[in-house]
N, C-alpha and C positions, 0 to 999 in steps of 0.2 A: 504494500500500500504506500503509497507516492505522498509524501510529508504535505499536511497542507500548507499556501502559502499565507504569507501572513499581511493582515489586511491594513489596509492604509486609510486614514483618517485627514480630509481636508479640511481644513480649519479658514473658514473665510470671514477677514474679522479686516479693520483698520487701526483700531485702540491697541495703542502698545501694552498697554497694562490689559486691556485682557486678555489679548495676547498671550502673555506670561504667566497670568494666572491660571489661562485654560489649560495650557503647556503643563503647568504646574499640579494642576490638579487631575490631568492625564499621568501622568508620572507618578504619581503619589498611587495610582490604582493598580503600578505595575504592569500596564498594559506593554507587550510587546512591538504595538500597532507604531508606524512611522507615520507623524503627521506631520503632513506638508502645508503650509500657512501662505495664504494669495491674501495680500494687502487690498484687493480692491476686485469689484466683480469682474471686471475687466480681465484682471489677472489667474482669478478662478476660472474664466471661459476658456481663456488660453491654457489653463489647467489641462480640463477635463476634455477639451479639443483638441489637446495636443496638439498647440501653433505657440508662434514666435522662443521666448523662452524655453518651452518644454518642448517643443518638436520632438526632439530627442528620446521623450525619458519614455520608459521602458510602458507596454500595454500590460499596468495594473490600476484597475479604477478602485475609487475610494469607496468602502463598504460606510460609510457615511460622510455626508457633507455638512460640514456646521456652519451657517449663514447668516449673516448679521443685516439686517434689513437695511441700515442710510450707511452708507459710503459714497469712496469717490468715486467717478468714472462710470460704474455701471450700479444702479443698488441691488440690493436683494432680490426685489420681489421680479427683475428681469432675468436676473438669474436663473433662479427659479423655474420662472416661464421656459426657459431655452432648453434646460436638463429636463421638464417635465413633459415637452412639445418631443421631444425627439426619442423617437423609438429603440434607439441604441442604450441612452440615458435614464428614461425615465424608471428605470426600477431602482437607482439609486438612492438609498434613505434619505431626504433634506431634515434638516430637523433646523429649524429656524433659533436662533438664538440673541437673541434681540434684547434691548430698553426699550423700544417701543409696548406702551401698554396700549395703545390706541387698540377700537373695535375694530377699526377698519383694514391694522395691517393682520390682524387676526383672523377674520376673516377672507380677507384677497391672499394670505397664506395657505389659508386652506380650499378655497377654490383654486390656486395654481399649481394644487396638489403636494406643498407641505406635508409629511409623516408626523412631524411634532411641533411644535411653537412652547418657546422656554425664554420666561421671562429674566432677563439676567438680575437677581436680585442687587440689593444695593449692597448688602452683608456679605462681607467677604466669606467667609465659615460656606453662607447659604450658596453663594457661586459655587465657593469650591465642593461642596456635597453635592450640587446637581449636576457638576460635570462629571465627576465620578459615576454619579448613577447614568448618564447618557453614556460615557464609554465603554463600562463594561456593557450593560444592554447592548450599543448598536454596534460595538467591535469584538463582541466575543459572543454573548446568545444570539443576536439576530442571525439568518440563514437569510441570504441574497439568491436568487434565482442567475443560473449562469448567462454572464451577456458576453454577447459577441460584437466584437467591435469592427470585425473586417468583414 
């Protein structure tokens, strides 16, 4: 039996600090998982489309996407839209990770087909317990349906 591979976590955030703190509280769970951090949604398309920067990098997609709604260049919820509209993409977990409390990004999250919406607390403790609980969940129990990229 052929070792499974081990799954990759993109982290789509612009805040240096929570940046660090996610990083941080991924680590603290022992997670194996390599997360790879796109500053802006711009940089996550290029991610997961494997163009400019990543062209290169190797055909492993992320068994979750963590998404932060207002950034620069591209926000969230077009994100979103683009990995959830494409049939190569869309079975990858988003799981929204936001300070927006607003109804409205809660719900246009979940009609653009969002898996989760998590609201970043203000309490440092409370961040770092919920990232915990979203990594082991969607980088160790969840089961991803096999996608084919070519």
């Amino acid at each position: 039996m052929a070792l499974a591979q081990i799954k990759r976590i993109l982290l789509v955030e612009d805040n240096e600090n929570d940046v660090e703190l996610t990083l941080n509280a991924l680590k603290e769970c022992h997670l194996s998982n390599d997360v790879e951090v796109a500053r802006d949604g711009a940089e996550a398309l290029d991610y997961i489309y494997r163009r400019g920067a990543y062209a290169a990098r190797k055909d492993c997609l992320p068994c979750v996407v963590l998404l932060d709604i207002k950034m620069p260049k591209v926000d969230g919820h077009e994100v979103l839209r683009q990995i959830k509209s494409d049939p190569v993409f869309r079975h990858i977990p988003v799981v929204m990770l936001t300070s927006s409390k607003e109804d409205s990004d809660l719900m246009r999250s979940y009609n653009q087909g969002a898996n989760a919406f998590v609201i970043k607390p203000v309490d440092c403790q409370q961040f770092h317990d919920a990232l915990k609980t979203l990594g082991v969940f969607w980088a160790i129990v969840n089961e991803l349906p096999p996608i084919k990229t070519t």
